[in-house]
N, CA and C atoms of all chains as a GROMACS GRO file, in nm:
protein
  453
    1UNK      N    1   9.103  11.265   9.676
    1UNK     CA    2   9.120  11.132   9.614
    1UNK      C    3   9.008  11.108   9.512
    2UNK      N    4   9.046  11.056   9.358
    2UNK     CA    5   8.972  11.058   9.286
    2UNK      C    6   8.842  10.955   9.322
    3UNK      N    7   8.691  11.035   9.260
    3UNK     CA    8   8.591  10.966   9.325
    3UNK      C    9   8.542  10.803   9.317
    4UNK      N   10   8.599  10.761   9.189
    4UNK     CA   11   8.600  10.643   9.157
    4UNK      C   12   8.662  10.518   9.236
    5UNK      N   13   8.770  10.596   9.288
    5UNK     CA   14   8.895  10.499   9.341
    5UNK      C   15   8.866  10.488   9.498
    6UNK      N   16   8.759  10.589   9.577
    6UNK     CA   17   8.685  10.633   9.675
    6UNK      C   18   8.597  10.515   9.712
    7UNK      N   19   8.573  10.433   9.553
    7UNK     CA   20   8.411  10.350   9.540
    7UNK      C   21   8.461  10.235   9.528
    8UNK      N   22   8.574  10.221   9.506
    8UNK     CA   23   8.647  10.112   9.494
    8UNK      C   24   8.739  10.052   9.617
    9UNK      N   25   8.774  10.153   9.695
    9UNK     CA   26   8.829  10.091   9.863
    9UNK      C   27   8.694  10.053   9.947
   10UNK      N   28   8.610  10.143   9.933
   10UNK     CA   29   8.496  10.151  10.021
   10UNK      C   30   8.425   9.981   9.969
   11UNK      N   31   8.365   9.957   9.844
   11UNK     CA   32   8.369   9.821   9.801
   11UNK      C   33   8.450   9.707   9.893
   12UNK      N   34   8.590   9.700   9.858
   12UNK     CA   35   8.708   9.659   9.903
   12UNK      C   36   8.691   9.595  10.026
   13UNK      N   37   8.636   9.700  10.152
   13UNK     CA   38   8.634   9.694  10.286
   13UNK      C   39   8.547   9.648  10.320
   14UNK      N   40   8.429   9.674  10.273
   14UNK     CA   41   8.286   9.548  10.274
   14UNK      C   42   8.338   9.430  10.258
   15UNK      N   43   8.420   9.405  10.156
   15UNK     CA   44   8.407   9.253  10.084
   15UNK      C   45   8.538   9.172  10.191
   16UNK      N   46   8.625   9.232  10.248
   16UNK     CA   47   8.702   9.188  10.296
   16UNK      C   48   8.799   9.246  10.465
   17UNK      N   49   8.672   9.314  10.490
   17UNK     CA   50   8.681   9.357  10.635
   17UNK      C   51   8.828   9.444  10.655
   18UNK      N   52   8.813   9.542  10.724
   18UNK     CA   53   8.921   9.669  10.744
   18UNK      C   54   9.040   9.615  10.809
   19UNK      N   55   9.004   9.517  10.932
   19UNK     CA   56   9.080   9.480  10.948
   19UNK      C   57   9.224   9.416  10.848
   20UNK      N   58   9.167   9.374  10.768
   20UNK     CA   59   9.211   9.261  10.646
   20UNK      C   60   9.342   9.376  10.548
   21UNK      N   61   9.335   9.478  10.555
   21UNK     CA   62   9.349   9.579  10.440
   21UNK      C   63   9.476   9.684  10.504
   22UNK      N   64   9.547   9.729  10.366
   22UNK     CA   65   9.682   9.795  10.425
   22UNK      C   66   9.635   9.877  10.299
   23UNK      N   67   9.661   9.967  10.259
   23UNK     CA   68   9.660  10.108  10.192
   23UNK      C   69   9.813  10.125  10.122
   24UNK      N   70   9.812  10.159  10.019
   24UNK     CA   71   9.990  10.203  10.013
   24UNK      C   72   9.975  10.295   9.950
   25UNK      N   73   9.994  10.449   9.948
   25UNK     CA   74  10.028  10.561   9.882
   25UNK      C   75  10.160  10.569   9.744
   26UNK      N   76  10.156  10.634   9.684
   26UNK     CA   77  10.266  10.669   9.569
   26UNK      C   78  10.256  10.822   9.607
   27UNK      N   79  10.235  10.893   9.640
   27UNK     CA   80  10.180  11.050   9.599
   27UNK      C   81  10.280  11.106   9.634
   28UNK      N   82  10.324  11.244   9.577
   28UNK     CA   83  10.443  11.265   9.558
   28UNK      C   84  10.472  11.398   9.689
   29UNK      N   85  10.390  11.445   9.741
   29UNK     CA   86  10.375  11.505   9.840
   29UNK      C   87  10.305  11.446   9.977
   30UNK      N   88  10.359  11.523  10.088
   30UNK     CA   89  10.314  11.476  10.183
   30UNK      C   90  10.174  11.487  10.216
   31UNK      N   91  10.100  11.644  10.215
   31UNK     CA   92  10.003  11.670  10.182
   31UNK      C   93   9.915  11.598  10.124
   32UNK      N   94   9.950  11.542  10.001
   32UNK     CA   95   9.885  11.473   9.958
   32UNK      C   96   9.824  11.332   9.990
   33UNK      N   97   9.926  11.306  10.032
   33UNK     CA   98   9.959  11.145  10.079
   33UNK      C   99   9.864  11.209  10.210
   34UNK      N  100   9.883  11.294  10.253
   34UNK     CA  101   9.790  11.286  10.420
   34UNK      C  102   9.642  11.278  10.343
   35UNK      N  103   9.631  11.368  10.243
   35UNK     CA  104   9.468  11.367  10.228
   35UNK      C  105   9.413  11.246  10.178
   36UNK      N  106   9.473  11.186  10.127
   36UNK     CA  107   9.452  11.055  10.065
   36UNK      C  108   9.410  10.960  10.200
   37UNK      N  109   9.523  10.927  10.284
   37UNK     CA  110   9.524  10.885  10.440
   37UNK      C  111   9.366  10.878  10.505
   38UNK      N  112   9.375  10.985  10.462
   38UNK     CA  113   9.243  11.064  10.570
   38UNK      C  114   9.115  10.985  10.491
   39UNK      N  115   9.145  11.044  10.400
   39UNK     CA  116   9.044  10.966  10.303
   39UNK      C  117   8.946  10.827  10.321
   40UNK      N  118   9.063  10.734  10.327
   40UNK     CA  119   9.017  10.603  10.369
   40UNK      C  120   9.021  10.591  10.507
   41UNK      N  121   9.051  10.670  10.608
   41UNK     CA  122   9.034  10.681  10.726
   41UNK      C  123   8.974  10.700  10.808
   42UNK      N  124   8.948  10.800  10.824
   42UNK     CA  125   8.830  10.939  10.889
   42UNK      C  126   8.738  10.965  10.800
   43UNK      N  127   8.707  10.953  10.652
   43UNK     CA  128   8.607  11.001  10.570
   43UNK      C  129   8.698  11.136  10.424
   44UNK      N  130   8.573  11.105  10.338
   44UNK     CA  131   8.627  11.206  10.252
   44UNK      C  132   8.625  11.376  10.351
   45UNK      N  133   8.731  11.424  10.362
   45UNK     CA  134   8.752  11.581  10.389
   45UNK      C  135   8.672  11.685  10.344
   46UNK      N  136   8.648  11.636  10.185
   46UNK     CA  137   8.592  11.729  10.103
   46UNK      C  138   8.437  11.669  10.083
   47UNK      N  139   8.422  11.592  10.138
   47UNK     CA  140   8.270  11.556  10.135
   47UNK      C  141   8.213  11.606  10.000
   48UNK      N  142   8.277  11.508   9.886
   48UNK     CA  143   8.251  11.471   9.716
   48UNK      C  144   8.199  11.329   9.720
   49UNK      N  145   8.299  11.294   9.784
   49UNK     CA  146   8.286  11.129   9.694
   49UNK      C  147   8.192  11.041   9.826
   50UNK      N  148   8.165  10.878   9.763
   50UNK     CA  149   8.169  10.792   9.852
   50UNK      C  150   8.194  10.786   9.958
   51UNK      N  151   8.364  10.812  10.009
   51UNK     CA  152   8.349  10.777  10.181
   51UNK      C  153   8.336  10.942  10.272
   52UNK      N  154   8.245  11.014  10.168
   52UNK     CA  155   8.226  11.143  10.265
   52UNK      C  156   8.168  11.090  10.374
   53UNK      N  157   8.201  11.130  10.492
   53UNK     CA  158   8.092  11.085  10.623
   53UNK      C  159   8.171  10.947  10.689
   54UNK      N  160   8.223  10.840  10.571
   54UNK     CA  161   8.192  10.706  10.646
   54UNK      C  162   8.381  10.688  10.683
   55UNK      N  163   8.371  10.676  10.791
   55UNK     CA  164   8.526  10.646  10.868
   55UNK      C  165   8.520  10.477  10.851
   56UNK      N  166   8.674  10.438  10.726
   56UNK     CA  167   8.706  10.332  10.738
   56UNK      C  168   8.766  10.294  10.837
   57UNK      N  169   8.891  10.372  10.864
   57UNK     CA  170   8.986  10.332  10.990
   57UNK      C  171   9.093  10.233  10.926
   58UNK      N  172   9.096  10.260  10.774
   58UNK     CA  173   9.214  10.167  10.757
   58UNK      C  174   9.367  10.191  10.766
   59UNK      N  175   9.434  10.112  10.780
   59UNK     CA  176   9.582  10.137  10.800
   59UNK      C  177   9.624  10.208  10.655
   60UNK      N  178   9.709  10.294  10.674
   60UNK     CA  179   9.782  10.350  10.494
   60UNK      C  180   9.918  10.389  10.594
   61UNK      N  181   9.969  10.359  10.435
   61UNK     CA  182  10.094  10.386  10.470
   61UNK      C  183  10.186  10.451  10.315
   62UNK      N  184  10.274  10.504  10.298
   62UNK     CA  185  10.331  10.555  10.190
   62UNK      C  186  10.428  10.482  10.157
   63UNK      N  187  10.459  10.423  10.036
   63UNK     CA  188  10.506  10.315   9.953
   63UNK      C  189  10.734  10.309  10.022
   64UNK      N  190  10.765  10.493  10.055
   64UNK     CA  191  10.921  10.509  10.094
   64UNK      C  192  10.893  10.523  10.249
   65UNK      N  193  10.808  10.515  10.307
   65UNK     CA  194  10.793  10.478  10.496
   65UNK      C  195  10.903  10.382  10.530
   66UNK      N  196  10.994  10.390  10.576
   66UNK     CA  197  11.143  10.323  10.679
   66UNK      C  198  11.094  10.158  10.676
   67UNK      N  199  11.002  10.190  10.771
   67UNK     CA  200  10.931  10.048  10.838
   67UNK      C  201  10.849   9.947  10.758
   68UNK      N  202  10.757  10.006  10.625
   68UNK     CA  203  10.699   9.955  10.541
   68UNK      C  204  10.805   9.892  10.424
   69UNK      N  205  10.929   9.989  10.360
   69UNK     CA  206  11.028   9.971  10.281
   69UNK      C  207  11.110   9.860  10.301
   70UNK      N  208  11.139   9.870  10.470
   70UNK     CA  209  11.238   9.711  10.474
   70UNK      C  210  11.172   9.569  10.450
   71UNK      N  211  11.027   9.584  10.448
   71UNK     CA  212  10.969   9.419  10.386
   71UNK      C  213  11.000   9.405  10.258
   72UNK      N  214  11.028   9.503  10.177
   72UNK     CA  215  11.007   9.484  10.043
   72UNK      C  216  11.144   9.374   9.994
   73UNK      N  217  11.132   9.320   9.902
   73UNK     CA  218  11.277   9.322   9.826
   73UNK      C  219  11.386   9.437   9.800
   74UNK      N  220  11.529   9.452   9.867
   74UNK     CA  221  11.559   9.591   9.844
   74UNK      C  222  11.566   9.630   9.678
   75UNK      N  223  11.624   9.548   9.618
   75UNK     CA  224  11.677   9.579   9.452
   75UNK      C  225  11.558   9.618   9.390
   76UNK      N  226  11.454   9.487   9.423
   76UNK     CA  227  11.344   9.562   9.343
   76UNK      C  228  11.304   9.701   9.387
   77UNK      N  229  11.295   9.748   9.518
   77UNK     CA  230  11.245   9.894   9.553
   77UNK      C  231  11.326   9.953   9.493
   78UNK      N  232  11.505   9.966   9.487
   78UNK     CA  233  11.562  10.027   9.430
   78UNK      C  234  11.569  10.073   9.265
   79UNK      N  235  11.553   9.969   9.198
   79UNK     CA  236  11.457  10.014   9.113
   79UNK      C  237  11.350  10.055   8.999
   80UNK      N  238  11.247   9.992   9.122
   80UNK     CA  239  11.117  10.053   9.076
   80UNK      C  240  11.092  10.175   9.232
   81UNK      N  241  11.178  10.267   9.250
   81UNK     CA  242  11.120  10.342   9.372
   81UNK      C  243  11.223  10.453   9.369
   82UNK      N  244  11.367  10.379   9.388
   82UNK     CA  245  11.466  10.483   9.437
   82UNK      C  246  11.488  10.601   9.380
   83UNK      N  247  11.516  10.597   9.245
   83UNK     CA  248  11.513  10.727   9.190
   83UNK      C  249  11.388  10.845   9.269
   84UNK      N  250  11.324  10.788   9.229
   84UNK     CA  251  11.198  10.878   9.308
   84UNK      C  252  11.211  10.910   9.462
   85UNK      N  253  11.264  10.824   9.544
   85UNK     CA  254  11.270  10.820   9.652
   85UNK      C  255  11.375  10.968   9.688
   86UNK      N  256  11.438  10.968   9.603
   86UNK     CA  257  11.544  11.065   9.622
   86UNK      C  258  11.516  11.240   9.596
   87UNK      N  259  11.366  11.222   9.537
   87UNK     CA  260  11.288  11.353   9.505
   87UNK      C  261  11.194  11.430   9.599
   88UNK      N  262  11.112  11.314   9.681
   88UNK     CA  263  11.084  11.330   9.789
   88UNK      C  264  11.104  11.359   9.914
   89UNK      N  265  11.028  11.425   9.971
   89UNK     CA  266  11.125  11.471  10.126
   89UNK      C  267  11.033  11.372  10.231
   90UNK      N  268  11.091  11.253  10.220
   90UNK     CA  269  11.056  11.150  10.310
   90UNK      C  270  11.038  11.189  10.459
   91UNK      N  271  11.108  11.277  10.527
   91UNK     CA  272  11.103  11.264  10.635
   91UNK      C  273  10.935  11.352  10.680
   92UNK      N  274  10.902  11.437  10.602
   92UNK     CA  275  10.791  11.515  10.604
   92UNK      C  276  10.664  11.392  10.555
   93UNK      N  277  10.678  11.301  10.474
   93UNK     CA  278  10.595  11.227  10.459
   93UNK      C  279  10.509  11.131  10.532
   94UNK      N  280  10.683  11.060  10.633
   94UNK     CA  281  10.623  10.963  10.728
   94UNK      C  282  10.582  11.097  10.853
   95UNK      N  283  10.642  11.207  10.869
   95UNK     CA  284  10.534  11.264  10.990
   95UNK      C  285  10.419  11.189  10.947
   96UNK      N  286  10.350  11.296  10.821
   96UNK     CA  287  10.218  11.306  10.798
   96UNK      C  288  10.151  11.193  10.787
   97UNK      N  289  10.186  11.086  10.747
   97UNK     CA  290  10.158  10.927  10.758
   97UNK      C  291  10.114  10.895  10.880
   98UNK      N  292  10.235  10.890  10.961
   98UNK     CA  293  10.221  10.868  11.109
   98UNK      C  294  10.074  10.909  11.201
   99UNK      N  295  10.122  11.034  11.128
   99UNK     CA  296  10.017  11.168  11.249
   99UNK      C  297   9.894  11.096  11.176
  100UNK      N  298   9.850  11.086  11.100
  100UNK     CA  299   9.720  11.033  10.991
  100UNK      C  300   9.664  10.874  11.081
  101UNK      N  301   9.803  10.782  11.066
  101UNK     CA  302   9.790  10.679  11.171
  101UNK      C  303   9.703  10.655  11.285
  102UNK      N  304   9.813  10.776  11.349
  102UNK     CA  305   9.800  10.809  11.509
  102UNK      C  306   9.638  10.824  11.548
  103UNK      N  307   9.609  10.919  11.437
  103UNK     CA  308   9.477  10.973  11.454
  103UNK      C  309   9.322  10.897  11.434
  104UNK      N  310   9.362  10.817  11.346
  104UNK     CA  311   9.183  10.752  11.255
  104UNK      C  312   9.217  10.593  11.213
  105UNK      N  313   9.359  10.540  11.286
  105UNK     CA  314   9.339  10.409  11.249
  105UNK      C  315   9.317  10.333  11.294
  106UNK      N  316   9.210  10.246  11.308
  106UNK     CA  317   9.129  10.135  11.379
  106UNK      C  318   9.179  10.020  11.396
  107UNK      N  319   9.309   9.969  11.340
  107UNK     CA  320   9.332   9.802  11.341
  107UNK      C  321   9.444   9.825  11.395
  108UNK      N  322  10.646   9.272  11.378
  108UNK     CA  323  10.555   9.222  11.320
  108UNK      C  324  10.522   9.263  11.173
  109UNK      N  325  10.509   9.168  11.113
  109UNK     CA  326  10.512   9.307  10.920
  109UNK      C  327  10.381   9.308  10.920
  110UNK      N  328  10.393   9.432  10.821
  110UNK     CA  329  10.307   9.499  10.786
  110UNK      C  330  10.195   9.465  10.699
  111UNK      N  331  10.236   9.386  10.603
  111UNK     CA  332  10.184   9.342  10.494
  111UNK      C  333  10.166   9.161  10.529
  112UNK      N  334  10.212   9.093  10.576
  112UNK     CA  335  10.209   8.971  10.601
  112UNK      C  336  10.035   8.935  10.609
  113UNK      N  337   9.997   8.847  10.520
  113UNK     CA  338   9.872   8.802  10.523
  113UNK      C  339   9.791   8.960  10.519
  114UNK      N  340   9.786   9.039  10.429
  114UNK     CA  341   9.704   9.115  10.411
  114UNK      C  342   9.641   9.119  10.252
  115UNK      N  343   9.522   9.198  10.263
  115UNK     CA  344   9.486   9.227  10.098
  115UNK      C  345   9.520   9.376  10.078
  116UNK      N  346   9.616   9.389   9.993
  116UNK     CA  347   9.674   9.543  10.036
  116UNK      C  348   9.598   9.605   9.883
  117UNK      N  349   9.552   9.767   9.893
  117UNK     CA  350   9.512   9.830   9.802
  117UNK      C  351   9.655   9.944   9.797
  118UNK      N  352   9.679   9.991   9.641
  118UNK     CA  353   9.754  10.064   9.621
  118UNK      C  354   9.751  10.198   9.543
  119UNK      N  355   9.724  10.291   9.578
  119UNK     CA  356   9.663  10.425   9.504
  119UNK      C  357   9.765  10.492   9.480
  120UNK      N  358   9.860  10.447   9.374
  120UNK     CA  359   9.998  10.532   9.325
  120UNK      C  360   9.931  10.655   9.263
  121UNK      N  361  10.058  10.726   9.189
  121UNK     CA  362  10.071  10.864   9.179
  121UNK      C  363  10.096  10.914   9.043
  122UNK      N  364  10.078  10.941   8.959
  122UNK     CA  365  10.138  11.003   8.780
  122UNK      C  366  10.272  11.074   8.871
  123UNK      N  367  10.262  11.194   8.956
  123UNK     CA  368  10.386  11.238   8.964
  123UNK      C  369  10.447  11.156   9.074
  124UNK      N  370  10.437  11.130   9.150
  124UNK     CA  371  10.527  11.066   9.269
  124UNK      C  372  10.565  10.893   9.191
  125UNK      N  373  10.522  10.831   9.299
  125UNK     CA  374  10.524  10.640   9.251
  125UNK      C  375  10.434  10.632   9.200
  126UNK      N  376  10.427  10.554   9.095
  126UNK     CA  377  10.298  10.533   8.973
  126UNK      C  378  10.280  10.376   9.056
  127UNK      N  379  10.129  10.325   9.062
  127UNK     CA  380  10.074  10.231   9.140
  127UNK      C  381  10.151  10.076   9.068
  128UNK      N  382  10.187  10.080   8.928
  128UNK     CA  383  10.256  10.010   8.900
  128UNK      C  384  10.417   9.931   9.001
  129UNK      N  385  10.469  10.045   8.982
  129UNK     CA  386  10.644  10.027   9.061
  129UNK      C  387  10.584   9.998   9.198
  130UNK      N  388  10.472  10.032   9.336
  130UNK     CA  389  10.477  10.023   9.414
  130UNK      C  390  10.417   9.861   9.397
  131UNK      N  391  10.340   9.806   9.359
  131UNK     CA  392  10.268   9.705   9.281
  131UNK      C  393  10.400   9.574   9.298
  132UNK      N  394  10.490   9.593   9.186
  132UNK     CA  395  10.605   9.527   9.221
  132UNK      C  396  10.700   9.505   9.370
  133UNK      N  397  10.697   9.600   9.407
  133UNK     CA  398  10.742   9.596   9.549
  133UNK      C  399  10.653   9.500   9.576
  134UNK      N  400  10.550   9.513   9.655
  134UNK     CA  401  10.412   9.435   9.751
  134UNK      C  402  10.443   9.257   9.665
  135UNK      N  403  10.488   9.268   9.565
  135UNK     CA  404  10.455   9.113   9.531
  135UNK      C  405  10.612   9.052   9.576
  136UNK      N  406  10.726   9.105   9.629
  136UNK     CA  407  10.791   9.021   9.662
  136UNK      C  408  10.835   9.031   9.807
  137UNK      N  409  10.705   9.082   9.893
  137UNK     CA  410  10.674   9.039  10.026
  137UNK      C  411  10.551   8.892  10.022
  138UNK      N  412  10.607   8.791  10.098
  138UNK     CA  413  10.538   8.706  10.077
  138UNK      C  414  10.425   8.707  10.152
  139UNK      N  415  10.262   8.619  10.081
  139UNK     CA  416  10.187   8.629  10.159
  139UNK      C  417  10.098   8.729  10.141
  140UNK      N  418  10.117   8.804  10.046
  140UNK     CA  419  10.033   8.942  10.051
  140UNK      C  420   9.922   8.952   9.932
  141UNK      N  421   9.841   8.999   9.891
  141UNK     CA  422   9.742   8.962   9.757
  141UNK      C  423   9.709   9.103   9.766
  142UNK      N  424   9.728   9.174   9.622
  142UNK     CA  425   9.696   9.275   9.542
  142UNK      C  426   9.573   9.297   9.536
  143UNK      N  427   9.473   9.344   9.591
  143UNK     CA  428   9.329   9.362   9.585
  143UNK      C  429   9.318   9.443   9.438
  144UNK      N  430   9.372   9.600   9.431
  144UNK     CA  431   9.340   9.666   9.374
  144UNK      C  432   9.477   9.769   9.344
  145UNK      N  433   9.500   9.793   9.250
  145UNK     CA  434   9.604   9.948   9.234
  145UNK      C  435   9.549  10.003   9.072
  146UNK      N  436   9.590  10.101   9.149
  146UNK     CA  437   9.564  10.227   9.034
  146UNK      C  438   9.659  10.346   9.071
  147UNK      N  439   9.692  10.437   8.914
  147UNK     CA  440   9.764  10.539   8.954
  147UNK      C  441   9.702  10.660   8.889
  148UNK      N  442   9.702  10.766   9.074
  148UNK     CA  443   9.605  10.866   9.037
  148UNK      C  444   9.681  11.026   8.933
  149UNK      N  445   9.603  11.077   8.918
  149UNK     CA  446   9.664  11.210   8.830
  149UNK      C  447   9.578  11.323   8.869
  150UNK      N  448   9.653  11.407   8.900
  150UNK     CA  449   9.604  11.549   8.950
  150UNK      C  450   9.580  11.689   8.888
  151UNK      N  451   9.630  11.624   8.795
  151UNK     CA  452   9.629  11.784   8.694
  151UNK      C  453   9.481  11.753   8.638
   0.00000   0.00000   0.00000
């Protein structure tokens, strides 16, 4: 996760407590979306940026997740999302979401 | 219980997947929710 954007959740969570805070992914892989997860979670992986070391424990979730998707407005997700939605292999995503969850989220 | 209800949600979209924009729109017509921050990242 780029290092800037690292300095900018970590900010974020000071100013408005972890509890307070939901995460939403775009990333077009699952992989990705997990490392990102982790990121604001458990600490940077790659121990580069800002939250190397420091475990937020915040909730994330990926923008086409089942459970996150039905709050939305459907038309608008449809689209600003669906097309895309249809590129992705969702079901591999929310594992990795989940499992990311399961693992480092505090609230 | 939702997800987003009374939260400050951050959004780290994607150049190739969802760009932080389109997910951005979604989050604002769950009520109750305030946009802290989005950005959309790029990997290449």
């Amino acid at each position: 996760m780029d290092l800037e954007n690292q300095k900018r959740v970590k900010d974020l969570e000071e100013e408005f407590g972890g509890e307070n805070i939901v995460v939403v992914f775009g990333a077009a892989e699952a992989e990705t979306a997990g490392l990102a997860a982790e990121t604001v979670s458990a600490g940077d992986p790659t121990f580069a940026g800002p939250l190397a070391g420091v475990e937020l424990g915040l909730k994330t979730y990926h923008v086409v997740e089942g459970e996150l998707k039905e709050e939305f407005d459907s038309e608008v997700y449809e689209e600003q999302v669906g097309m895309m939605e249809m590129v992705l292999n969702v079901e591999e995503i929310e594992e990795e979401m989940k499992s990311m969850r399961d693992q480092f989220c505090k609230y | 219980m939702s997800i987003l209800e009374n939260k400050k949600v951050i959004i780290i979209g994607d150049r190739d997947g969802v760009p932080g924009q389109a997910i951005s729109e979604c989050v604002n017509t769950v009520e109750g929710t305030e946009i802290v921050f989005s950005s959309t990242e790029c990997f290449v």
